[in-house]
C-alpha angles and dihedrals in degrees: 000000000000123000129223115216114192103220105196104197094212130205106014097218099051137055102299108094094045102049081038093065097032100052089038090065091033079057101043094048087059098042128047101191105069142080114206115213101205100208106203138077109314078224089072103039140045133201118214095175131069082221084057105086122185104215090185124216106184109239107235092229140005107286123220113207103255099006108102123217122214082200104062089054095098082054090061105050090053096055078059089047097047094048090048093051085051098052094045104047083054097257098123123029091216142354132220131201136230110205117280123208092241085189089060097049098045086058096050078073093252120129110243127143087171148283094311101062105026082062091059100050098051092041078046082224099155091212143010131159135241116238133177128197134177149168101247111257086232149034120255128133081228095081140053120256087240117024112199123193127178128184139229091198130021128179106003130108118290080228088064110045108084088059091041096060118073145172102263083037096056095042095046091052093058093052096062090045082054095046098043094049092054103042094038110019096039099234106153102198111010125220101207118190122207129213123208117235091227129059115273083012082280107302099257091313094312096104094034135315108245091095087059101033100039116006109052092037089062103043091048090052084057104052082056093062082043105253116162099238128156126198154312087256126175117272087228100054103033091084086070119123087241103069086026083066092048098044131084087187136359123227118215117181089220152044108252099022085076107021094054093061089034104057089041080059100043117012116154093017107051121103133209118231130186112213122203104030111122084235125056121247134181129178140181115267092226130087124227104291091209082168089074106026121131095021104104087238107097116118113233101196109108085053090055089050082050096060100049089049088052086048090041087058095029084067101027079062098044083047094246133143139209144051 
């Protein structure tokens, strides 16, 4: 049976048309079983292959590579919205994403803090949870063949974190990883480790109580519902190939104490995944580049890496198996 990606192409002026097109091909010439929507104006992109659909959405105006346009925003989130329709009346099996400018969006005067949350909202899904995973750049024993990393917090302020996470916040995220990771990763009992917030997890209180107050509270009322969790672990050691070996995925309770480890292990080939959404969503772990854009030089790799996670899901939830 074939299966149907949404590809969004993301912000018009950066990267993402072009590494939308190019990994597309690069894909289709691999797999045989899927059909690619490219979701953007049929003037910025091409298909070379009968499995390479346009589905055009009209730009509001021209678009110069690397100038961005306030204008072409609400082009933008209706590629999202038409890729998210889609996905929930059944006619994709999944959707990926090509980056978005956040900044450009937010002026136009819509709310948008990113993909992440803009997908819950209009799957009214009240929380889901970032991930990223990813094959490491490079050899070494010392690292896993795929490094996952989730996070408690995403785009806020450092300065707010500590008051953001909770107790309930940090238990129910770890639900949905557990629940994800069985249902479309086929894990079958994760091994989830969790990060501190403070250095040295906070030294027994001396160096901040969250540890103490939030932290430790959550993750024992889940080992009482039997949740594999281990922690709370330094940031600065939980990277270690011996709880990498142990994880199936690492928690960190913010954005860059787990992303910045993460993407040295893993850039141009990690993939962003949205766990508990009812649809199944993958994106590239890279922003829009408008530096380069327009230039033919873009790697599209992380967006073809993208697109066999979303296949890989796509039959682990059909039941499926093979390559």
């Amino acid at each position: 049976m074939m299966m149907h990606i949404a590809l969004t192409t993301g912000e018009p002026a950066g990267i993402g048309p072009e590494i939308s097109v190019k990994a597309a091909s690069q894909f289709l010439d691999k797999y045989d079983d899927v059909v690619i929507h490219l979701i953007g104006d049929k003037a910025l992109l091409n298909a070379s292959d009968d499995r390479l659909i346009i589905e055009h959405q009209a730009l509001s105006k021209p678009v110069k590579a690397g100038e961005l346009n306030v204008e072409n925003a609400n082009y933008v989130v209706s590629t999202l919205d038409h890729a998210i329709a889609g996905c929930i009346a059944g006619t994709y099996d999944a959707m990926v994403t090509a980056p978005v400018q956040k900044s450009i969006i937010s002026e136009s005067g819509l709310t948008f803090t990113g993909h992440t949350k803009y997908l819950a909202e209009k799957c009214q899904t009240p929380l889901v949870v970032m991930m990223l995973s990813g094959k490491p750049a490079f050899k070494s024993d010392l690292l896993p063949d795929e490094l996952r990393v989730a996070l408690v917090t995403t785009h806020i302020p450092l300065k707010e974190v500590p008051s953001f996470i909770s107790i309930e916040l940090i238990e129910k995220t770890i639900e949905i990883i557990d629940k994800d990771l069985r249902e479309k990763f086929n894990i079958s009992s994760p091994c989830i480790c969790v990060t501190g917030l403070n250095p040295h997890s906070g030294e027994s209180g001396h160096i901040g109580r969250e540890e103490i107050e939030v932290i430790i509270p959550a993750l024992e009322n889940l080992r009482r519902k039997k949740y594999n969790v281990i922690g709370p672990l330094p940031g600065d050691t939980i990277f270690t190939p011996s709880n990498l070996k142990k994880a199936d995925v690492v928690l960190a309770m913010s954005h860059d104490q787990g992303l910045a480890p993460f993407k040295f292990a893993t850039f141009g080939g990690g993939v962003n995944v949205t766990l508990g959404l009812p649809i199944i969503r993958t994106s590239v772990d890279h922003g829009t580049a408008l530096n380069i854009a327009g230039k033919g030089i873009a790697d599209s790799s992380s967006m073809v890496a993208a697109l066999e996670l979303a296949r890989t899901i796509s039959r682990n939830k059909r039941g499926t198996s093979g390559s």
